[in-house]
N, C-alpha and C positions, 0 to 999 in steps of 0.2 A: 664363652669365647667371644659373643658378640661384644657384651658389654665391655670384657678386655679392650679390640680393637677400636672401640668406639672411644677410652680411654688414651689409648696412644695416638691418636688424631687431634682429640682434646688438649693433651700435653703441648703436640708438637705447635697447635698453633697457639698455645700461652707463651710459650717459649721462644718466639719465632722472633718476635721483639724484645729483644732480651732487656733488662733495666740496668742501671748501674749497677756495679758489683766491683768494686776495689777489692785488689789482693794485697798481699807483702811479697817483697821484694821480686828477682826476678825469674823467678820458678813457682808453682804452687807446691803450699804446705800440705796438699792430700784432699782429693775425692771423694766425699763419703765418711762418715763417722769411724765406720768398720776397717776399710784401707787405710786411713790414714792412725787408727790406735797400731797397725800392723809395721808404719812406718813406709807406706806404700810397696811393703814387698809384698805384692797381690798378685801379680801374673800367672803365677799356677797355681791360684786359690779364685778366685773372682770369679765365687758365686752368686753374686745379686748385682742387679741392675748399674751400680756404678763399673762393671765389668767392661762397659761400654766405652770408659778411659784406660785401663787396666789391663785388660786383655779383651777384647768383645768374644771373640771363642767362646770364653766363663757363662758367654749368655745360657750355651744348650743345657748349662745344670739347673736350672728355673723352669720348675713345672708345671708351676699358674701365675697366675696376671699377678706382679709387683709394682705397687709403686711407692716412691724414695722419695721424702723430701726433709731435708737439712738447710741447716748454716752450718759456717766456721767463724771465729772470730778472732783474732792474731791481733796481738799489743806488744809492739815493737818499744825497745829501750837502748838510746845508741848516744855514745860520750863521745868526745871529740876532746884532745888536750895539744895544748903547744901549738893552739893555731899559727903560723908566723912565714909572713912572706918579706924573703929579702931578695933584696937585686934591683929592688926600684929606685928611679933617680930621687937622687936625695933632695928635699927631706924627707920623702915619701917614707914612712914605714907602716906594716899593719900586723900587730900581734906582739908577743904570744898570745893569745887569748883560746879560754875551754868555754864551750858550749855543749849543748844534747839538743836530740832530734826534737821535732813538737808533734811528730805526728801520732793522728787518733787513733783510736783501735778500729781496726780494718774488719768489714764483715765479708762473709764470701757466701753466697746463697748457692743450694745445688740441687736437683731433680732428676729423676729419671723413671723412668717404665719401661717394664720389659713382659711381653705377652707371647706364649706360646702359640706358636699358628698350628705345628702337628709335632709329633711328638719328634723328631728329629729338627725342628725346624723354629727358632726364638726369634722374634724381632725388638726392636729399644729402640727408646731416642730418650736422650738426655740432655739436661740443659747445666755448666759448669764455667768454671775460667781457668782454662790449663797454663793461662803464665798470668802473671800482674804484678804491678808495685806502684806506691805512690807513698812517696818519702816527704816529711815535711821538716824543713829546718826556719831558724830565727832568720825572719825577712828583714833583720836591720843591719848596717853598717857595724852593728856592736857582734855579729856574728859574720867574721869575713870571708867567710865559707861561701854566704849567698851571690858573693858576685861571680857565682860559678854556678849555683844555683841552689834556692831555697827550698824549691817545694817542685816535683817530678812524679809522673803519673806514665803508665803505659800497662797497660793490659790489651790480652782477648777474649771476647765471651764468645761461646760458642753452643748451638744448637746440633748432636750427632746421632740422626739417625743411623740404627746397627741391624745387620739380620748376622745369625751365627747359623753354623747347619754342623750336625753331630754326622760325620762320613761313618763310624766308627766306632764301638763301643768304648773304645781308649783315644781316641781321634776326632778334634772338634774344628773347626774354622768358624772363622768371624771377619765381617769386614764394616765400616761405617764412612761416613762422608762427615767431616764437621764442618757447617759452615756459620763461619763467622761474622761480628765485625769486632773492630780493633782501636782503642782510643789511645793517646801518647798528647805529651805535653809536656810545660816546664816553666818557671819563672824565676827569675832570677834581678837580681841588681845590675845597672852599668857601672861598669868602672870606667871612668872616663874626669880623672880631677885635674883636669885643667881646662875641660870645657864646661861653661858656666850653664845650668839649665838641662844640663844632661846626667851629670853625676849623680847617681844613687837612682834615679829614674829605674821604675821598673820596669820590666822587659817581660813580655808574658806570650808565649805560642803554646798554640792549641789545635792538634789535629786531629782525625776522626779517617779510616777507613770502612766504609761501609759495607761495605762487600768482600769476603776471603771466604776461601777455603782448604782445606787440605785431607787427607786420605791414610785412615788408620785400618791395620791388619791383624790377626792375631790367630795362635795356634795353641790350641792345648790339647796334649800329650798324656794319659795316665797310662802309664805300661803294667803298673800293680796298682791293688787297694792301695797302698801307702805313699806311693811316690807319683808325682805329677809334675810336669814342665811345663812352662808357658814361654814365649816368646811374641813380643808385638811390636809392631814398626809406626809410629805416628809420625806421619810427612811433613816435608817444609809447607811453608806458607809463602807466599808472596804476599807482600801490600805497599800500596800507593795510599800514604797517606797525605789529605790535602787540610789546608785550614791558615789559619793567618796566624802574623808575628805582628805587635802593636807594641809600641811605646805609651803605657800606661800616664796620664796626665801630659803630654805632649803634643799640639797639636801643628794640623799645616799653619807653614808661616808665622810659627813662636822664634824667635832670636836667640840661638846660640854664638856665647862671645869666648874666645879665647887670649885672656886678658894678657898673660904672660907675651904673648906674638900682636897685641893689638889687634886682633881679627873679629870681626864681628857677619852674621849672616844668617839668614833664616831657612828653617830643617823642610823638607818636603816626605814624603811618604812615609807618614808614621805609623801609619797599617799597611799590610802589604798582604798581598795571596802568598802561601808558601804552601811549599811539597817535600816532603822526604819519603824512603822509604827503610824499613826496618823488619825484614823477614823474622819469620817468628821460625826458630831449629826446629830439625826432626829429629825424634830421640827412637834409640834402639832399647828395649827391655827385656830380658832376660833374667826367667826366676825357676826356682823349682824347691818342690814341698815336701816333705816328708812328714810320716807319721807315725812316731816309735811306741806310741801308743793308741787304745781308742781314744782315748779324752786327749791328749797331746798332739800337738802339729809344730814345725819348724820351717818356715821358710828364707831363704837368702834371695835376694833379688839384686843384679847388676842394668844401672842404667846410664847409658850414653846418649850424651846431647852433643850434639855439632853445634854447641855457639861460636865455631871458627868460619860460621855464615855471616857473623858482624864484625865485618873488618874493617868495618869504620860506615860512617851516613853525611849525607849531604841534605842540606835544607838551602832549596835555591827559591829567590824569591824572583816576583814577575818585574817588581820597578825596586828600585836600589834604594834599600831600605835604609831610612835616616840621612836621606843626604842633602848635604848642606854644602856645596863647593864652594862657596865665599872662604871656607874655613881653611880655605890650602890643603898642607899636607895633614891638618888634624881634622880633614871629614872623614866623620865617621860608619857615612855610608856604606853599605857591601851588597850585593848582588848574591852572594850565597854562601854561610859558612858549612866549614867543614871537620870532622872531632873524627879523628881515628880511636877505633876501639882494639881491634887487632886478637878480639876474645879467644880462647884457648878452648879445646873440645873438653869436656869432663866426663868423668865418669864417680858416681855412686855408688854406693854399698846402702843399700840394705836389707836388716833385719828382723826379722818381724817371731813373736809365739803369740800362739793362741792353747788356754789352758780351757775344755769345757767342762765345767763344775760340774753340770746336770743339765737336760734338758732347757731349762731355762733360763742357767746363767753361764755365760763364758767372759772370760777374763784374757788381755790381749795385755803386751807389750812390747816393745821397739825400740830399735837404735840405727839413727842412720849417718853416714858421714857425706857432707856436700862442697867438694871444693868449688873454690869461686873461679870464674871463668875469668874474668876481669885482672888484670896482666898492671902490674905498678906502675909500667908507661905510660896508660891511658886513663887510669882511676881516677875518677870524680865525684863529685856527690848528686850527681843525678843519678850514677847506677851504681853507687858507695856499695859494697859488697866484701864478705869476707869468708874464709871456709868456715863450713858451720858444720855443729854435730847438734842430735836432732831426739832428744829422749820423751817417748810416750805410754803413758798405760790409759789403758782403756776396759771398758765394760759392754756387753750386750744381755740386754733382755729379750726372749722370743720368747712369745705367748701365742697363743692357737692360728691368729690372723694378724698380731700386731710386732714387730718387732722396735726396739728402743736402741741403738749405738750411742754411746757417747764416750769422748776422747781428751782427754789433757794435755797439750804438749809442750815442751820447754826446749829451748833451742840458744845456744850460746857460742858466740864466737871463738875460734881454736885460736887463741892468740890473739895480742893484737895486731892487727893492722898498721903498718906506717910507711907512710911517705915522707922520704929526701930530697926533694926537688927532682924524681924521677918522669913526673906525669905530666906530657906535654900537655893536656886539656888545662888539669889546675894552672901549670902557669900562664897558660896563656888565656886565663880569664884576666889575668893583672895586664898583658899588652898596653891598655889606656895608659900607662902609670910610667913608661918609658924605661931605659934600663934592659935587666934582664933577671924577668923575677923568677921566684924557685920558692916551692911551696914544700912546710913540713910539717906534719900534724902525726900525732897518734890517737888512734882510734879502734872501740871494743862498745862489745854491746850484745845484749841478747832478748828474747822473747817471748812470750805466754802466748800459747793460744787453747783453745778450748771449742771443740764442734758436738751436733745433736742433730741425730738422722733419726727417720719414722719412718717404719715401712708399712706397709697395707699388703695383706695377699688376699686378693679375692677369690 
């Protein structure tokens, strides 16, 4: 037992500083090798250490010291066709043009240990990124998509220490603290062709909150052998993120002219302190398991996110970023913009089998459906999103003290996507361009990922 808790001390302070960790898109694609071949319907299954996302309750089925360490790896593939904006003053036109995403394959790293203190009584801490994304597109003018934004980033890592306590021999609770920090950013092209020295300039902000946290619960329920409930609640977040917005190769005192009006004048604050903020939802989960056989298990899991928490973010800066007041009415200074998202609550399905061959081998598979929270009014390409369905099979090896999870997963857009000049964001990336522009694109795409979890029981 010593060397257990000597081990979950160890964890928490490797963890504590967490390192980079890019996700896809704006959810995580699964926990654990194990949960996620299940298609994260885990809540009233969440027997190993990643329970501590899942259900923490699941900790009091772990009878000696575990510890969990995996990746995941997700390779995004996303087409864009019919890019074309119209409504700008003429001659302005820009498209049709087809482009695809550039960005790399994403890894996600994940940890946890879970130590029995008595035999009613399991503690964990784990180390994961229960949301992220970082989208990369063509940073050139030949993809007009970028003057809305090329390349976007936003995730949380989070370190969650758990204790679970078994009231019951059918009756468990669990509760954890995750505490965070949180990165978000974006870069994008200006659109501004009529002022000379600004056009195409890249635009790049970069924030960081250091410090968050928020407060997960969880209950599991076996009323039989066969049947088990789980239900868990992981809390909002608040965050204050701070960091600056820069005009990449612009410096104070460069000369921007506006030939057309004869204006000529030189830009002042081309970095600037910025803040926004962008709560991260709390999501409700609800699953329960059956077992119509000994070797056979079926679980369905339903999970509800509140992303009707981002109803839109404000990034205000301290001095008025870009301004040039020689330039009249085409300075293009601002003091803070603003992008309504107006997100929609969603809710999930999934479900998960697990087949166990024999003691040593079990076999998993999965389907989950994920609509998109993201509403056609406000759709962009920094949080480009569509509903997704989510198909996985998976394998486990348990050997006397080692176990092996690994997982497959393919995930493909339910249709395409398109915009009609609905999205007040995309149009009014064109603003600079005069007019009144309107953006229409169709857009589809899907993804491979593939994770590998190792456990150790001492």
């Amino acid at each position: 037992m010593s060397k257990g808790a000597a081990l979950l001390v160890c964890l928490a302070l490797v963890v504590y500083d967490p390192f980079p960790a890019p996700a896809g898109n704006v959810d995580t694609f699964g926990v654990g090798a194990k949960a996620t071949a299940l298609g994260g319907a885990f809540a009233a299954y969440a027997d190993d250490p990643f329970a501590i996302h899942y259900n923490p309750a699941g900790l009091t089925q772990i009878a000696r010291p575990v510890l969990s360490l995996g990746t995941q790896v997700v390779q995004p593939d996303m087409r864009v066709s019919n890019y074309q904006v119209t409504g700008l003053t003429p001659p302005l036109t820009l498209g049709p043009r087809d482009f695809v995403d550039h960005s790399s394959a994403l890894v996600v790293p994940h940890m946890a240990l879970a130590v029995p203190i008595r035999s009613s009584l399991v503690a964990g801490v784990g180390f994961y990124v229960p949301y992220g994304l970082d989208l990369k597109w063509g940073g050139s003018p030949n993809d007009p998509g970028a003057y809305n934004s090329y390349h976007s980033w936003y995730r949380r890592e989070v370190v969650t220490p758990s204790l679970a306590f078994k009231v019951t021999e059918s009756l468990s609770l669990g509760a954890g603290i995750s505490l965070g920090r949180s990165l978000a950013g974006a870069e994008r092209l200006a659109f501004a062709p009529f002022i000379t020295n600004l056009h195409n300039r890249q635009i790049e902000f970069d924030f960081q909150d250091d410090a968050n946290w928020s407060l997960n619960f969880g209950f599991l329920y076996k009323p039989l052998k066969t049947i088990s409930f789980g239900l868990t609640y992981r809390g909002n977040t608040p965050t204050r993120f701070k960091g600056t917005a820069r005009a990449v190769g612009l410096s104070n005192g460069d000369v921007l002219s506006v030939p057309a009006a004869g204006l000529t004048g030189t830009v002042q604050n081309t970095v600037v302190y910025a803040e926004t903020r962008i709560d991260h939802p709390e999501q409700l989960q609800l699953g329960a398991r059956y077992l119509p056989g000994e070797r056979l298990s079926l679980e369905v899991d339903l999970v509800w996110t509140r992303w009707s928490r981002i109803d839109g973010y404000t990034v205000s800066y301290d001095s008025k970023f870009l301004d040039a007041p020689a330039l009249g009415p085409f300075n293009p200074g601002v003091t803070s913009e603003f992008s309504p998202r107006d997100w929609q609550d969603t809710t999930q399905v999934r479900i998960g089998m697990e087949w166990q061959v024999s003691k040593v081998l079990a076999l998993r598979g999965s389907y989950f459906y994920d609509p998109s929270p993201v509403p056609d009014g406000t759709m962009d390409f920094q949080w480009v999103d569509a509903d997704k369905r989510t198909f996985a099979l998976g394998a486990g090896l348990n050997f006397s003290r080692i176990s092996i999870d690994g997982v497959l997963q393919y995930t493909m857009s339910d249709g395409r996507r398109e915009s009609n000049g609905e999205s007040v964001n995309l149009n009014g990336s064109y603003g600079g361009g005069g007019g009144t522009p309107r953006v229409s694109f169709k857009a589809d795409g899907h993804l491979w990922g593939g994770g590998l979890t190792v456990s150790y029981r001492f």
